[in-house]
C-alpha distance (Angstrom), angle and dihedral (degrees) to the residues before:
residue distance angle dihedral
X1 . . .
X2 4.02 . .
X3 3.71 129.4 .
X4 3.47 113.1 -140.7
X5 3.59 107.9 -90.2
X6 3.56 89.1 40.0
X7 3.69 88.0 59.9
X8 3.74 93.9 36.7
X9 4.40 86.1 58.7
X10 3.66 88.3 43.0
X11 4.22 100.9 49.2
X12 4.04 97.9 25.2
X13 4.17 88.3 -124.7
X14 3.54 101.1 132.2
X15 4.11 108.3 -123.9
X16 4.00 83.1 -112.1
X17 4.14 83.0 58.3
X18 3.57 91.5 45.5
X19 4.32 93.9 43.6
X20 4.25 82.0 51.4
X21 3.93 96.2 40.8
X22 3.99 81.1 53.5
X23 3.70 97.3 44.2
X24 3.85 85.5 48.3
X25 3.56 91.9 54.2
X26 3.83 89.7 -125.0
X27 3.64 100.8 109.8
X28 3.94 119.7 16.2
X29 3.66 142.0 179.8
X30 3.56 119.3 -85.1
X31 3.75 84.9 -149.1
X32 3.88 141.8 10.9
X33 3.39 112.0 -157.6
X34 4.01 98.9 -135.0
X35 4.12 87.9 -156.4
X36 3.55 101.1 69.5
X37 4.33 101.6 -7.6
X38 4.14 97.4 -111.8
X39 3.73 103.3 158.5
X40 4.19 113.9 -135.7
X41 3.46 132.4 -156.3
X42 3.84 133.8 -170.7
X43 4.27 141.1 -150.6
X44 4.10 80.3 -78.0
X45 3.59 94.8 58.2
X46 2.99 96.2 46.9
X47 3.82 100.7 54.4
X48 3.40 87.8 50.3
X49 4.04 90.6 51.2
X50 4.23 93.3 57.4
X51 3.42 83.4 43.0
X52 4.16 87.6 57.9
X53 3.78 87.0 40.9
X54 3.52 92.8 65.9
X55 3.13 106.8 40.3
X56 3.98 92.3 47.7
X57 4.07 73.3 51.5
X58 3.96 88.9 57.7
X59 4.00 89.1 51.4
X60 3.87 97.9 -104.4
X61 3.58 114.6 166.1
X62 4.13 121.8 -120.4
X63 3.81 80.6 -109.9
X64 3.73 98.3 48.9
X65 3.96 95.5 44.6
X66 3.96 86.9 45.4
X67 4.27 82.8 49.3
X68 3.89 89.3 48.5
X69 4.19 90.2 56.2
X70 3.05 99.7 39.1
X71 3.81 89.9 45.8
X72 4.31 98.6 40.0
X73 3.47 90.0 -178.4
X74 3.85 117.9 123.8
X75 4.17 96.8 -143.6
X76 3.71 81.1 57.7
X77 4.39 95.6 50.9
X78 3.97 84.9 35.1
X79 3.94 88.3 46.8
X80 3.92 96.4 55.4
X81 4.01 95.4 29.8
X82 4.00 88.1 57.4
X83 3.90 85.8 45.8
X84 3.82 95.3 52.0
X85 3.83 88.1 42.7
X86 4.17 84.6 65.0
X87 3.54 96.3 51.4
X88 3.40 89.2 47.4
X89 3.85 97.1 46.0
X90 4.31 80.4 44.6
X91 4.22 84.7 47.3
X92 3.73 87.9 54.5
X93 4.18 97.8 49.2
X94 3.51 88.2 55.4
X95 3.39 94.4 50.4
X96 3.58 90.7 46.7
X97 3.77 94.5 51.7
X98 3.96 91.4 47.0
X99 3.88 90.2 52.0
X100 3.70 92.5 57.5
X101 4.11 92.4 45.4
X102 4.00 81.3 51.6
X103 3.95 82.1 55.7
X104 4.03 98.8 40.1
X105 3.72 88.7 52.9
X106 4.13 101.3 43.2
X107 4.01 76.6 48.9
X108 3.65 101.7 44.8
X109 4.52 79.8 45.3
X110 4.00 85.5 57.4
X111 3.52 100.1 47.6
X112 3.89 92.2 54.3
X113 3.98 86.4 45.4
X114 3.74 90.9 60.5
């Protein structure tokens, strides 16, 4: 079992990420000690916690990551990892697009300069 800070070093969730992930029901405690309230977690917890990790990492909502547990079924991860990968592919366009308006105006600048 892992205290939280000892947990927190081990999964690289911040104790304040762990505290919310708890709060939000998404990631509790195995164990609360009822002596002096220190909050445990085990091997379990913690391969559920990279798991969180990532897909925080993907850009999953609190909402969608709570969805995905309570779900566990992999055509419902796949479902909403395929969906962020379109936004993301969408995010990227746009970029795209403003990058070369950045260019047609520092052109357009030039061309008046000269």
């Amino acid at each position: 079992m892992y205290k939280v800070s000892e947990f927190s070093a081990l999964t690289g969730l911040s104790k304040e990420t762990l505290r919310y992930y708890a709060e939000v029901e998404l990631l509790e405690p195995v164990f609360i000690d009822p002596a002096n309230k220190y909050r445990y977690y085990d091997d379990g917890s913690y391969l559920l916690a990279l798991l969180l990790g990532k897909l925080r990492g993907f850009g999953l909502t609190i909402q969608e990551m709570k969805t995905v547990m309570n779900d566990q079924s992999f055509a419902n991860l796949e479902e909403l990892l395929l969906e962020k990968k379109k936004n993301i592919e969408t995010q990227i366009e746009e970029l795209r697009s403003k990058l070369e308006d950045i260019d047609e105006f520092i052109k357009s600048g030039r061309e008046t300069d000269e």
